[in-house]
DSSP file (Angstrom, degrees, kcal/mol; ACC not computed):
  #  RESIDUE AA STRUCTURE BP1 BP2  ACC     N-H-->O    O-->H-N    N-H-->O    O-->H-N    TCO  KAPPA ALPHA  PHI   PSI    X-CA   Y-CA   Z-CA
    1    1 A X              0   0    0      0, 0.0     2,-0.5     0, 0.0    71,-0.2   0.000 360.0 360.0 360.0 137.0    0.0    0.0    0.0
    2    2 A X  E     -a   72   0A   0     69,-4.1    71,-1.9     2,-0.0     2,-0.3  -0.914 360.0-150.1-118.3 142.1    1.2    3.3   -0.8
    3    3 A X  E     -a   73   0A   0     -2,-0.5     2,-0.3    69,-0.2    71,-0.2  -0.706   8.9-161.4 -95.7 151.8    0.6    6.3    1.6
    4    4 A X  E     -a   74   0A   0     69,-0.8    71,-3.3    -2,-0.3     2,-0.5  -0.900  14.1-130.9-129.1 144.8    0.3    9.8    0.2
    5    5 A X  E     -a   75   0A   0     -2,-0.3    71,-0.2    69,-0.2     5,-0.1  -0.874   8.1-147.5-122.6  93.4    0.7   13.0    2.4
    6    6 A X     >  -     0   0    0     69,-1.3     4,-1.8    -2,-0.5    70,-0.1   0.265  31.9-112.4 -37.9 154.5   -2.0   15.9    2.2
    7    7 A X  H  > S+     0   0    0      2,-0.2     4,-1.4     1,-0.1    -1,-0.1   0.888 119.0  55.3 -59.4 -30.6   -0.1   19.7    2.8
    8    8 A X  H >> S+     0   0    0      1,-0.2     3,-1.9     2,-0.2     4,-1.4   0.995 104.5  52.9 -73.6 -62.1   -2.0   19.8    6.0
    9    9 A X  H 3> S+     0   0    0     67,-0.8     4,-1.8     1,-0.2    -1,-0.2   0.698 105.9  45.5 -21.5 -51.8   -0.7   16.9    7.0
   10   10 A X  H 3< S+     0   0    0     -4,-1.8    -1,-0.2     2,-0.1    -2,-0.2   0.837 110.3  58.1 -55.8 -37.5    2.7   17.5    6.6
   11   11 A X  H XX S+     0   0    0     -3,-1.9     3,-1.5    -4,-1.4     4,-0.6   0.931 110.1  43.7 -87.4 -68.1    2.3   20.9    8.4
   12   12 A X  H >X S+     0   0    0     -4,-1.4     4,-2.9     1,-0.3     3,-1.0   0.886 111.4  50.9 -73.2 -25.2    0.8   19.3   11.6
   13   13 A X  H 3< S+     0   0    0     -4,-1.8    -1,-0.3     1,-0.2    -2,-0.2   0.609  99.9  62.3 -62.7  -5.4    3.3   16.4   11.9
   14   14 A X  H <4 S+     0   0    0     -3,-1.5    -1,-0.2     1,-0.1    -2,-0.2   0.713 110.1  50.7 -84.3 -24.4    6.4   18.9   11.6
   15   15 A X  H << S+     0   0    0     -3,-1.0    -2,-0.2    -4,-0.6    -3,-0.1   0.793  87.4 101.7 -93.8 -56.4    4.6   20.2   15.0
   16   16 A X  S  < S-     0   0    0     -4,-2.9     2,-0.1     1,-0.1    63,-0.0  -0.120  78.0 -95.1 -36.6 174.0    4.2   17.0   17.1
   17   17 A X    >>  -     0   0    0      0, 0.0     4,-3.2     0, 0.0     3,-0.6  -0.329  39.2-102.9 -58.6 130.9    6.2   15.9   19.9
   18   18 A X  T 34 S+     0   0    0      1,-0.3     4,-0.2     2,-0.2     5,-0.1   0.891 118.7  43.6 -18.0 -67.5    9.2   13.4   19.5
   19   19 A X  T 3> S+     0   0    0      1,-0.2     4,-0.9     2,-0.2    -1,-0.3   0.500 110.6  51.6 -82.9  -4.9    7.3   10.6   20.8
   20   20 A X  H <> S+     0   0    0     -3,-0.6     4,-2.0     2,-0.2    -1,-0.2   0.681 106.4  49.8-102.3   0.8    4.5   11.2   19.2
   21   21 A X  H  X S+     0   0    0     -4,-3.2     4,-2.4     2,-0.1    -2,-0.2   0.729 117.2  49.1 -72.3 -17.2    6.2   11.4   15.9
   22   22 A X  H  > S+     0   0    0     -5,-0.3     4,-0.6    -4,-0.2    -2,-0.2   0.788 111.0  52.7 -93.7 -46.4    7.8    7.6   17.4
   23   23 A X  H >X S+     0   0    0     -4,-0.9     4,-3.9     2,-0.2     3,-0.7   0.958 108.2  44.7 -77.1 -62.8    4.3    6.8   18.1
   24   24 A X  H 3X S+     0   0    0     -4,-2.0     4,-3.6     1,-0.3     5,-0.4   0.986 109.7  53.4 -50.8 -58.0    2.8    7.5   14.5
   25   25 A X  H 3< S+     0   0    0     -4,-2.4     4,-0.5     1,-0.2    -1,-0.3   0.628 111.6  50.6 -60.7   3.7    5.7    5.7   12.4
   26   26 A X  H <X S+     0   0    0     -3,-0.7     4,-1.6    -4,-0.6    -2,-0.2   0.862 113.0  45.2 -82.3 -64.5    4.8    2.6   14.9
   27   27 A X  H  X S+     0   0    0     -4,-3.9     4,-1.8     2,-0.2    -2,-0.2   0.760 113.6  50.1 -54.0 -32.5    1.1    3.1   13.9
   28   28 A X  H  < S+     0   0    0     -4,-3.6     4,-0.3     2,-0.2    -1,-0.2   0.908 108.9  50.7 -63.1 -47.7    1.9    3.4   10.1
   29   29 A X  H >> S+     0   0    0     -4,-0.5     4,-2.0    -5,-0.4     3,-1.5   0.976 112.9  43.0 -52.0 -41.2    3.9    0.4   10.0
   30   30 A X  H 3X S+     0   0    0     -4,-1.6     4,-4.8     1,-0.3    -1,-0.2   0.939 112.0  54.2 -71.7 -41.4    1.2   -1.4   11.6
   31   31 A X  H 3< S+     0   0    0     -4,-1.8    -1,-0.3     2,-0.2     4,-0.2   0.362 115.7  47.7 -61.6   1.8   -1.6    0.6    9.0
   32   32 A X  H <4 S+     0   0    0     -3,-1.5    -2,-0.2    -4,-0.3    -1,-0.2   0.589 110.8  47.1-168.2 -66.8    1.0   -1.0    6.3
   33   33 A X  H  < S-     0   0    0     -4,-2.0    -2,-0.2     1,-0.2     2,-0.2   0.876 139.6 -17.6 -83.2 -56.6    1.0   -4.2    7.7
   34   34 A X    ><  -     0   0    0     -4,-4.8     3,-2.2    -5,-0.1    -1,-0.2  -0.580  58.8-160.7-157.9 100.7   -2.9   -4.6    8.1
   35   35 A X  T 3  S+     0   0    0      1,-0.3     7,-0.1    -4,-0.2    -4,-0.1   0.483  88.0  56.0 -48.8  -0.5   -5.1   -1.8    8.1
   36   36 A X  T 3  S+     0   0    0      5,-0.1    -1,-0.3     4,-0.0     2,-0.2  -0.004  80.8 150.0-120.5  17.2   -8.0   -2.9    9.6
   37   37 A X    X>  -     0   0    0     -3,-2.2     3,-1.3    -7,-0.1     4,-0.9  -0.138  54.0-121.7 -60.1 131.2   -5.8   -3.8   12.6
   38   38 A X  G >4 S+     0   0    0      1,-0.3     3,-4.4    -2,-0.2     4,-0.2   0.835 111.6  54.2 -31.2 -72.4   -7.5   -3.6   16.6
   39   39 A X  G 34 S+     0   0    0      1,-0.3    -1,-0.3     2,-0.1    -2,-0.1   0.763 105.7  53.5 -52.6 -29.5   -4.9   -1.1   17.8
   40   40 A X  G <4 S-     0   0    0     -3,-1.3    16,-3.5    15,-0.1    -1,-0.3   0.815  87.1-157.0 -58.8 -35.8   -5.8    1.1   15.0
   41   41 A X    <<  -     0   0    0     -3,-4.4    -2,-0.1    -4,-0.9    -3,-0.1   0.821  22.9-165.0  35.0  49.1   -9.7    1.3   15.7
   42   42 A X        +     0   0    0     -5,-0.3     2,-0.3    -4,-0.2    13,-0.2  -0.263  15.7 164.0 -46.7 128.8  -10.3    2.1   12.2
   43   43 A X  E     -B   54   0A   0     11,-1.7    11,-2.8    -3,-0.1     2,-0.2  -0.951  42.0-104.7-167.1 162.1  -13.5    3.4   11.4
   44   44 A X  E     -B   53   0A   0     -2,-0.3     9,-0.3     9,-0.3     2,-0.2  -0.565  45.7-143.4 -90.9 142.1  -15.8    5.4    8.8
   45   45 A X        -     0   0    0      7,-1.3     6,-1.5     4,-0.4     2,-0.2  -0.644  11.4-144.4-112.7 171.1  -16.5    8.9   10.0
   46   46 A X    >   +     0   0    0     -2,-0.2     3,-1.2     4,-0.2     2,-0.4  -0.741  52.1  19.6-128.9 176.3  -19.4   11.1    9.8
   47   47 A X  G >  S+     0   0    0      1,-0.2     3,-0.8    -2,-0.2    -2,-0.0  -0.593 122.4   6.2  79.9-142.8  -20.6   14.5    9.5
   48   48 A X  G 3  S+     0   0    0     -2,-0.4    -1,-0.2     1,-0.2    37,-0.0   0.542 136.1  50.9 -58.3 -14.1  -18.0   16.9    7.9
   49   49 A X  G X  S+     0   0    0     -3,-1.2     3,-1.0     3,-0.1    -4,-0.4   0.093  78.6 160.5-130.2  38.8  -15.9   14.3    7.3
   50   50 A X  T <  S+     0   0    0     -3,-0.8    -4,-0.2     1,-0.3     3,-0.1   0.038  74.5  17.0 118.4 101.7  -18.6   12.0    5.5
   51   51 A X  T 3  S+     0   0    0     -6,-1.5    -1,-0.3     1,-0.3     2,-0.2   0.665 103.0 122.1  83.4   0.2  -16.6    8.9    3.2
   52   52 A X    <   -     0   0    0     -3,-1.0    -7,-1.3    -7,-0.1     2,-0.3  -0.461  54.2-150.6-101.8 165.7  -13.4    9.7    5.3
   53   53 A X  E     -BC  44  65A   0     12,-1.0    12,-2.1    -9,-0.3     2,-0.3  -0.957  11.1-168.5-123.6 134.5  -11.6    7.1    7.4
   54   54 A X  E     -BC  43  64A   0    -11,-2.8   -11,-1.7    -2,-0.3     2,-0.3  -0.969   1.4-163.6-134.6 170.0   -9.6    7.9   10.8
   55   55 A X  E     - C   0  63A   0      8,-2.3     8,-0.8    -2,-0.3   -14,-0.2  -0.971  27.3-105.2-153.0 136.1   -7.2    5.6   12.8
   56   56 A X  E     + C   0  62A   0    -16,-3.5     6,-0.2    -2,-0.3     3,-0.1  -0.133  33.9 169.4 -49.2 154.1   -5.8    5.9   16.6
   57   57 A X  S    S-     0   0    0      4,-1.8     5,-0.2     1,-0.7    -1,-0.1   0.381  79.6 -19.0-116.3 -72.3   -1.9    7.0   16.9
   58   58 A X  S    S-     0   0    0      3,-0.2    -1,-0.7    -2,-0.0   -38,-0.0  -0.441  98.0 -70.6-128.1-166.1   -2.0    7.6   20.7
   59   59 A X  S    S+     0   0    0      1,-0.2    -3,-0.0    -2,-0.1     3,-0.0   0.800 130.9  14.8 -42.8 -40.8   -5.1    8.1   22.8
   60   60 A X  S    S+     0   0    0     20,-0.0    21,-1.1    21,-0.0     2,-0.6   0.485 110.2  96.1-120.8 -24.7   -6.2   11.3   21.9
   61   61 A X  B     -E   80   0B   0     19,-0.2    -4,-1.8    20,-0.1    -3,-0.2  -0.555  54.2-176.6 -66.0 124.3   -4.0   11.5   18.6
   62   62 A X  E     -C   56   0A   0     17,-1.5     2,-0.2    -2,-0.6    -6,-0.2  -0.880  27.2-141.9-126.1 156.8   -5.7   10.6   15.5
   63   63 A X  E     -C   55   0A   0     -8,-0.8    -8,-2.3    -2,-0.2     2,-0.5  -0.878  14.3-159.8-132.7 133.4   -5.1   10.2   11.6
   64   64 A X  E     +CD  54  77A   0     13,-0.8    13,-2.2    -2,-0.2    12,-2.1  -1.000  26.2 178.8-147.7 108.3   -8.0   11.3    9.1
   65   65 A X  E     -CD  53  75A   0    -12,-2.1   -12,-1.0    -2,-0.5     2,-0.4  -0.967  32.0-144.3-140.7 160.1   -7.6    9.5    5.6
   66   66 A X  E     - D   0  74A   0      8,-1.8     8,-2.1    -2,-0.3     2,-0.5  -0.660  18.3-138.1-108.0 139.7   -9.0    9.1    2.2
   67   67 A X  E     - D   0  73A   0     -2,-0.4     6,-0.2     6,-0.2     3,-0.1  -0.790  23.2-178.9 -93.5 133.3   -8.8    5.4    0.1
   68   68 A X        -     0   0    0      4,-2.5     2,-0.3     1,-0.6     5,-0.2   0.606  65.7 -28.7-103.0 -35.5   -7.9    6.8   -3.2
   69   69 A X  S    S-     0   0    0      3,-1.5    -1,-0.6     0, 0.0     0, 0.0  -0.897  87.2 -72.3-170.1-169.5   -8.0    3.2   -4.7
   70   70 A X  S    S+     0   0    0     -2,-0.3     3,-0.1     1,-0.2    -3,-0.0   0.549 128.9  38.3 -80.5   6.2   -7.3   -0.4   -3.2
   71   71 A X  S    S+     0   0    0      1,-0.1   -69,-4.1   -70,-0.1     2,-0.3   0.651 110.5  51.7-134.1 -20.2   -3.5    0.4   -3.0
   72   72 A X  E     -a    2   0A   0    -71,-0.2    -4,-2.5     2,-0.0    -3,-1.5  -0.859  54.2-175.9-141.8-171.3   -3.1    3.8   -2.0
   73   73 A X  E     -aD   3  67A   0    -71,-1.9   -69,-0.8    -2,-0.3     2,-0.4  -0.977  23.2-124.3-154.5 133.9   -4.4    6.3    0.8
   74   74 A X  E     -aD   4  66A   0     -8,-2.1    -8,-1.8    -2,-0.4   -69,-0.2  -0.925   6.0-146.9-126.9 147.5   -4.1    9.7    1.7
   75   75 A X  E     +aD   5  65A   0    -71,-3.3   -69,-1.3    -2,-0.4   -10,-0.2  -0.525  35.8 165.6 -63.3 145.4   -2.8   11.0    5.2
   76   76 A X  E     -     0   0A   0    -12,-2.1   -67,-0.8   -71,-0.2     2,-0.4   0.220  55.3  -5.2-110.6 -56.0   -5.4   14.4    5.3
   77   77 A X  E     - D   0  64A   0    -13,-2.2   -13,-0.8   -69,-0.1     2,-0.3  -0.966  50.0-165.0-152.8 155.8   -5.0   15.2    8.8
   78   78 A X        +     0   0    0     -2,-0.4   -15,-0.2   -15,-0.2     2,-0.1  -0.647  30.6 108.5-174.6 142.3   -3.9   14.8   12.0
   79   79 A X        -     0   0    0     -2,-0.3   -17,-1.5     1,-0.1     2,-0.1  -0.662  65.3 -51.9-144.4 176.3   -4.5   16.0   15.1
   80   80 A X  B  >  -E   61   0B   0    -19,-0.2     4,-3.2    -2,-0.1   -19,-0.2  -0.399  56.6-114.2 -84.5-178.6   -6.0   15.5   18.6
   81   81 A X  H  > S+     0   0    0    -21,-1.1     4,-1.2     1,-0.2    -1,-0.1   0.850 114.7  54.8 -82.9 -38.8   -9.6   14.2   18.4
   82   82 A X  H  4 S+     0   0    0      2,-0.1    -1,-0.2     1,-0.1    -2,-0.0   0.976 107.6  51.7 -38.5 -57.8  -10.9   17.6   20.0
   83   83 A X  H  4 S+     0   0    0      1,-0.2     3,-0.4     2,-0.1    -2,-0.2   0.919 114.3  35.0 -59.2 -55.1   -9.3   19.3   17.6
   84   84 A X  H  < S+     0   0    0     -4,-3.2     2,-0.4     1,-0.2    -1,-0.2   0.782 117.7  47.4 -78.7 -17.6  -10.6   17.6   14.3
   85   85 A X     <        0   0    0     -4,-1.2    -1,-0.2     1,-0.2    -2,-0.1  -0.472 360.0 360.0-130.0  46.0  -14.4   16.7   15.3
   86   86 A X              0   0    0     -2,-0.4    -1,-0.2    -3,-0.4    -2,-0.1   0.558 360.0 360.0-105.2 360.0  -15.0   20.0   16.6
């Protein structure tokens, strides 16, 4: 699977914390390895973000992505779960 990285994206991960930059590439591998994985708690969103997908990083850290096709994805945002669902 190949991941693709929205601007926004890019912008708030240059901002995280060490460990939670440690934290994500742990959860990407894993999103890599099998997307639909427990620790991920992958799930269809609603609302403004309607056909979108998100997956846990850390507790309150989240990942908001789009299936472009069966093989690739894009990263759109991520932030804490206040922050995006507000």
């Amino acid at each position: 699977m190949k991941i693709f990285l929205h601007k926004n994206f890019v912008r708030k991960y240059a901002k995280l914390r060490r460990n939670e930059k440690a934290k994500f590439k742990e959860r990407r591998n894993l999103f890599l390895d099998d997307p639909y994985d427990p620790l991920l708690n992958n799930h269809a969103l609603t609302g403004k973000y309607t056909g979108i997908r998100s997956i846990n990083v850390t507790g309150n850290l989240r990942v908001v992505y789009d299936i472009i096709d069966k093989d690739s994805v894009l990263f759109i945002d991520i932030d804490t779960h206040s922050n995006l669902y507000k």
